[in-house]
N, C-alpha and C positions, 0 to 999 in steps of 0.2 A: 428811448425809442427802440432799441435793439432789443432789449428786453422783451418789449409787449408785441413786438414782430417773430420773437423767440418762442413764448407763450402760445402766442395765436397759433403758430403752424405745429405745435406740438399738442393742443388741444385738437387740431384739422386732425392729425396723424391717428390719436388714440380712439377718435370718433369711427374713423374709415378700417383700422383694425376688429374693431366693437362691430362693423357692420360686416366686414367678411367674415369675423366668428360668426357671426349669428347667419349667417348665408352657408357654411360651409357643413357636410356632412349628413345634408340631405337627401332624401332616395328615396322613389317612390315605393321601391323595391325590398325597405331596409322596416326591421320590426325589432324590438326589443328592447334594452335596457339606456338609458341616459348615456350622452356621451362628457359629460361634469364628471370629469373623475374625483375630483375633488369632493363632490356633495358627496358622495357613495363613498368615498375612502377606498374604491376597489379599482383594479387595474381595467384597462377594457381591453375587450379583444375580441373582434370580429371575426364573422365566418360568412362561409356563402351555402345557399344552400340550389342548387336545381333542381328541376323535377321536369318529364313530362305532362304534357294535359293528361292529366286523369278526370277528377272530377269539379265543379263549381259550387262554391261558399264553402263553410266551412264544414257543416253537416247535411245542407238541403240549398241546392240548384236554385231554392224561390227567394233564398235570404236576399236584403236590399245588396247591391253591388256584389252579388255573387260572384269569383271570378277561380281560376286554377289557382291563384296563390293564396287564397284567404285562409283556408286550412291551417301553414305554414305560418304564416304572419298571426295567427290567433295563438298558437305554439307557441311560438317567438317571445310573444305578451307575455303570454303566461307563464312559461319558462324564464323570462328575466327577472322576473318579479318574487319569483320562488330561490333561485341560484343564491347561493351568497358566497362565493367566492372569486369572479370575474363580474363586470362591469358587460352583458353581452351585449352584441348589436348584430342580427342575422339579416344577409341580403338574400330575400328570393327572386330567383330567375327563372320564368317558364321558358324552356326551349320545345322548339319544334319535333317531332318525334325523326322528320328527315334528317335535321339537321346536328342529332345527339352527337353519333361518330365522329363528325368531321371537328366537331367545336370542341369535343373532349379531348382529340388528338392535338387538335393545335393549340391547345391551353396547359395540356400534360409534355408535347414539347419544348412549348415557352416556360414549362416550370410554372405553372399559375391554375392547377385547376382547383374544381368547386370544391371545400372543405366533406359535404354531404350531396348526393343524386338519390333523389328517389324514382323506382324504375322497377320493371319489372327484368327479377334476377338473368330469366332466360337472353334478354337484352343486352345484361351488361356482366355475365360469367366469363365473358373473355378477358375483364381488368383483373379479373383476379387472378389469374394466372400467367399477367403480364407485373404482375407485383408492382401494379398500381393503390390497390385497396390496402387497408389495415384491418386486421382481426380485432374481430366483435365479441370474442369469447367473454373478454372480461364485465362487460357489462350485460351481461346475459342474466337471471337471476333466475334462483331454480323453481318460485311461481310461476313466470313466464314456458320454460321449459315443460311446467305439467300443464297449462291450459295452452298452448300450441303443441298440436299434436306433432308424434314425431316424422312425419312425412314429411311436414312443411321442413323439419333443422334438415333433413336431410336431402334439399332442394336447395340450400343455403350453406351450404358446408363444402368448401375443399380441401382435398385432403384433409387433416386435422382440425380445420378452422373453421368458423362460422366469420363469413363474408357481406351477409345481410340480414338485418334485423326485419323478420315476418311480419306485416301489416294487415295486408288482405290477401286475395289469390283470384284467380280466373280458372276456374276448372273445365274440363275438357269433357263430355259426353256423348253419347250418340242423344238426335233428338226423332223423334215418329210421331206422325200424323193419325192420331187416334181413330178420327174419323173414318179412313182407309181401312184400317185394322178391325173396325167393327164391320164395314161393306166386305169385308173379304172373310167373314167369319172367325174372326181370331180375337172377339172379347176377352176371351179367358186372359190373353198376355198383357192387357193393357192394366198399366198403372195408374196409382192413386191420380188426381192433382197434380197435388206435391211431392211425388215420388218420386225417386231414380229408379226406375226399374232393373229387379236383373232378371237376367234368362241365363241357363246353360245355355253350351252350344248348340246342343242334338235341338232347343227348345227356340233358338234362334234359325237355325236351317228350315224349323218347323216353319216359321215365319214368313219367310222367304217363300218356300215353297207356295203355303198360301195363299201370298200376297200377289207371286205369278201368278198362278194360276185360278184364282177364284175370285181378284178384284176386278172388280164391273167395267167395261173399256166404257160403256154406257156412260157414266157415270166420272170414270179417270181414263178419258182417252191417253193412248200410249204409255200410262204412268207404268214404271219400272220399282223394285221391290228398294233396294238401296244405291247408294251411292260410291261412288269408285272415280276416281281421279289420279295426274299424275303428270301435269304438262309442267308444271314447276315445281320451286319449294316452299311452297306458303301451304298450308293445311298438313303438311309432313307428319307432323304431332300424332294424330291419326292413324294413317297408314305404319307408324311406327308400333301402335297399338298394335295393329291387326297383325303385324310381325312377330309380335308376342304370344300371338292365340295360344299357344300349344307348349305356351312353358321356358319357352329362350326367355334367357334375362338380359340378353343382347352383349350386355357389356360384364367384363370380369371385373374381380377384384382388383386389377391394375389400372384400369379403365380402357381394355382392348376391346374390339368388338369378336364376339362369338357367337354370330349368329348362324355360322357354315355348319351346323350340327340338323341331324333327324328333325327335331323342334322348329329350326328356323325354315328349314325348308319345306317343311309339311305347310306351314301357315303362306308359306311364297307358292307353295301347289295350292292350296286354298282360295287362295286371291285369282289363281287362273281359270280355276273350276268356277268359280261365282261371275267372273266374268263371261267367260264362254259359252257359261247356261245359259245366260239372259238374264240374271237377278240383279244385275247392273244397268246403270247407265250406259246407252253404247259411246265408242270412240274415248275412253277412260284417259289415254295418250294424251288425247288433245284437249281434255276437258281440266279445266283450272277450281280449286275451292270452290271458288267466288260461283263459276256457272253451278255448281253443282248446288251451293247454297240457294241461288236463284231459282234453280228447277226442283228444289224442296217446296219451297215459297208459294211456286205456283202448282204443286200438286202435282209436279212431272216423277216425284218419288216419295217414299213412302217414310223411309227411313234415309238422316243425313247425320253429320257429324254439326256440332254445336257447342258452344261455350257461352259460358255467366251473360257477357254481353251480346251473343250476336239471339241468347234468347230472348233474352228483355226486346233487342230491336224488333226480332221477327214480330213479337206482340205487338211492341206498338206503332208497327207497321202494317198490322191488322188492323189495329183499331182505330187509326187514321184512314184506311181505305188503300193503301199505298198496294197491297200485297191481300190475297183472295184467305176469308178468317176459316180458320177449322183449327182443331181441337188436338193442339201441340205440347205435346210431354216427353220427359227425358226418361232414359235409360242409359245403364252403364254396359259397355264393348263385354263382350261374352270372352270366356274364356273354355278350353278343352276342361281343365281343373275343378270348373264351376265358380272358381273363384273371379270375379268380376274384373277388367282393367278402366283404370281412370289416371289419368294426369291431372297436372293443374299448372297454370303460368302463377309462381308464386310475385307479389310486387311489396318492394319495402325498400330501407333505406342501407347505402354504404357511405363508406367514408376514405376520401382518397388522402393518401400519404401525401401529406405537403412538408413534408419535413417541418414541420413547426408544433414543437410539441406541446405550444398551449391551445393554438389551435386544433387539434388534432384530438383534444381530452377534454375540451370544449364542446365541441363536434360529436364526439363519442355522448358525453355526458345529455347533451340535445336530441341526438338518436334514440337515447333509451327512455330518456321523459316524454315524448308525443309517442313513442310505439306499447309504451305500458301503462298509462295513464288513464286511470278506467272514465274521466269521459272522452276526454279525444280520441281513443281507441274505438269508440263507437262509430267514428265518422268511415270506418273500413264497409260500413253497411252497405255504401258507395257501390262496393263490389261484392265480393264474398269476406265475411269476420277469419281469419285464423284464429282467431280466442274463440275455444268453446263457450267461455263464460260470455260474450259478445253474443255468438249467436243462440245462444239458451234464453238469454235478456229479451234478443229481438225477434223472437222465432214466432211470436204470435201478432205482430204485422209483418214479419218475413217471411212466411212457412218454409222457404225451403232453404232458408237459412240451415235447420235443421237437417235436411237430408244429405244436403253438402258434409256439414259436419259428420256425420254419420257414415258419409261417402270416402271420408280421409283415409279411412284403412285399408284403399283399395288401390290406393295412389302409388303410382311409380315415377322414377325420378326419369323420362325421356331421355334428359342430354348426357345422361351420366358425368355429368359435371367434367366431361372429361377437354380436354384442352383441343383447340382448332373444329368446336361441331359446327358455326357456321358453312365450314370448308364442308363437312358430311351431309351435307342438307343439300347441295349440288350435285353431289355423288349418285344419292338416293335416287331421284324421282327419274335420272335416262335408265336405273338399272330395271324399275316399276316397268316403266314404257317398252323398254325388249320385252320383259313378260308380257304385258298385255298384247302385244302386238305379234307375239309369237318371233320374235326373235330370237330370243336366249328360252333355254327351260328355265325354270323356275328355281333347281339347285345350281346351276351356270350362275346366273344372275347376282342370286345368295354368296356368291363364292366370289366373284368379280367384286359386289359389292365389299364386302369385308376385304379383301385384298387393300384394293384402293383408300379405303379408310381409313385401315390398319396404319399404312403408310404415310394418310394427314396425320395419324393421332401419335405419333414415332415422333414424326418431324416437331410437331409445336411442342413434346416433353420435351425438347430439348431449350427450348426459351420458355418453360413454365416455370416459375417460382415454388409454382404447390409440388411438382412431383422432383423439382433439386433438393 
């Protein structure tokens, strides 16, 4: 009797063990390789990976269940199936783009953050110099190095090291309303299509001029020639261009700012002159990106500032009815040199130090398979390709895939990678507003500025890992 009361509750046991295996380890969140270590003979070893919302499915928004993670989890597949030395199982997590900071902080406190973040670099430059990330150098390969041009490494690079693997980018330009430019007799400057246009500067004043004075009020009541802003730090990117006109490279070789020089100041006298004339929008102080995008939109100005995605929007913002349609094309910020300025938000992947070094060579090893993989690499199409070979491929349903590329060589690195530039990006835009406002002069201002800077960018070397 004791026996088959033994048996029975020992057959009960092995049944309800057999049903919590097979219950446990699931996620809706989780892609990749078997967790039978057994069947595979390989060890497993999990990672995590996050991302913000960038884009839906894995190549194209229509696929069935399109979603921000499918990209990741198509990876994942296919990367465990190829591996043969770990057993992988990757978790993707979309987080909120509010809610990056806060969740990264308390998880890099607790000791537990994500293995890999995909992100755009400008977002997350400050891990790196919190000696949160691990360098990427080793898994770099020197194909990838000649078909990502060298702008992009050098938007990814602190101090010595490469911190993010290049994906795609979000590049920065002026954008102009064709339409105006022919009413105000100035065809001759307008470009292709698909062009970035450039102008000199003598050839972009020209424009302006113009645009004052010979576009139709008939026609663009009140419209104004360009755009000027300066009530926060959102659109900064920009304005930091136009800081550049005249040849400052802003930041030195140590990562100090030197913009208190002839150059910086000319271009800060520039910005006052163009205001004061009238070739602006007025109340510049008070006016935020956003309005100033808005009064592009509706033909309040002529020329605004714009990037990959807010041109796609403007179209088909148009082309839904949302927003008044005319005939919008890009140009790259003029320079004194003739040589053109352009930025770009580059976005791709790190890998934060978990102290776990098979996760961490796992991780690495997964970074380099989705960001060099000539088809998953195609899915950068999303935004802008950094693989020339990408955008060569797709350049005739992209066209201006091409001009992007073509555009790289004009690119400068805005943050100068340098340690504490959120804290600079505060600074900037009350120094902007005494100028416009006539506050400060325009060398005051330049000089204030870099002061105060100088002094964030001192303090956070001294808790950077890149410059100890």
């Amino acid at each position: 009797m004791f026996k088959k009361r033994f048996l029975a509750m020992l057959t009960a046991s092995v049944m309800m063990l057999t049903l919590l295996a097979g219950c446990g380890g699931k996620d809706s969140g989780a892609s990749g390789g078997s967790d039978n270590n057994a069947a595979s003979g390989k060890e497993n070893v999990e990672i995590s990976l996050w991302l913000t919302p960038q884009w839906k499915g894995v190549y194209e928004a229509t696929e069935e269940n399109a979603d921000y993670d499918s990209f990741f989890k198509a990876a994942a597949e296919k990367f465990a199936k190829q591996y043969d030395k770990y057993n992988v199982k990757v978790n993707v997590q979309v987080i909120a783009g509010d809610q990056r900071d806060e969740l990264l902080n308390v998880n890099l406190n607790g000791g537990t953050p994500p293995d890999i973040f995909f992100e755009s670099v400008f977002a997350m430059g400050d891990f790196a110099h919190r000696g949160a990330l691990v360098p990427l150098n080793d898994i770099i390969d020197e194909e990838s190095k000649q078909d990502i041009a060298q702008s992009y490494w050098d938007n990814v690079t602190f101090g010595d090291d490469i911190y993010f693997y290049p994906f795609s980018h979000n590049p920065g330009t002026l954008a102009y309303n064709a339409d105006m430019f022919k009413a105000a007799g100035l065809e001759s400057f307008v470009g292709g299509e698909n062009e970035i246009k450039t102008w000199t500067l003598g050839e972009y004043e020209q424009i302006l001029e113009g645009l004052k004075n010979d576009l139709p009020q008939d026609q663009y009541p009140s419209a104004r020639p360009m755009a000027l802003y300066g009530l926060n730090n959102q659109g900064d990117t920009w304005n930091l261009a136009y800081l550049r006109m005249f040849g400052n490279p802003f930041f030195d070789d140590e990562g100090n700012i030197v913009l208190d020089d002839a150059s910086g100041v000319k271009a800060a006298e520039w910005l006052k002159k163009i205001y004061d004339g009238g070739y602006s929008n007025p109340g510049a102080e008070s006016v935020s990106s956003n309005d100033a995008n808005a009064m592009f939109q509706n033909q309040k100005l002529a020329i605004s500032f714009t990037n990959a995605v807010l041109f796609n929007n403007a179209k088909a913002d148009m082309e839904s009815g949302k927003a008044p349609k005319f005939d919008i094309r890009l140009a790259n910020i003029p320079s004194e040199s003739g040589d053109p300025l352009s930025f770009t938000y580059v976005i791709g992947s790190n890998v934060f130090n978990t102290g776990d070094e098979k996760r961490t060579e796992v991780a690495k090893e997964f970074v380099k398979f989705y960001s060099s993989d000539p088809e998953l690499v195609k899915a950068s199409k999303n935004s802008i390709p950094v693989r020339s070979s990408v955008a060569d491929e797709l350049k005739d349903q992209f066209p201006q895939f091409g001009a992007y590329d073509a555009n790289s060589k004009y690119l400068f690195n805005f943050t100068g990678n340098v340690p504490g530039y959120s804290q600079l990006r505060q600074i900037l835009y009350p120094e902007l507003q005494a100028i416009f406002i006539g506050e400060k002069e325009p060398a005051q201002a330049v000089k204030d500025y870099q002061t105060q800077g100088n002094t964030v960018i001192q303090k956070a070397k001294e808790s950077s890992t890149v410059y100890k």
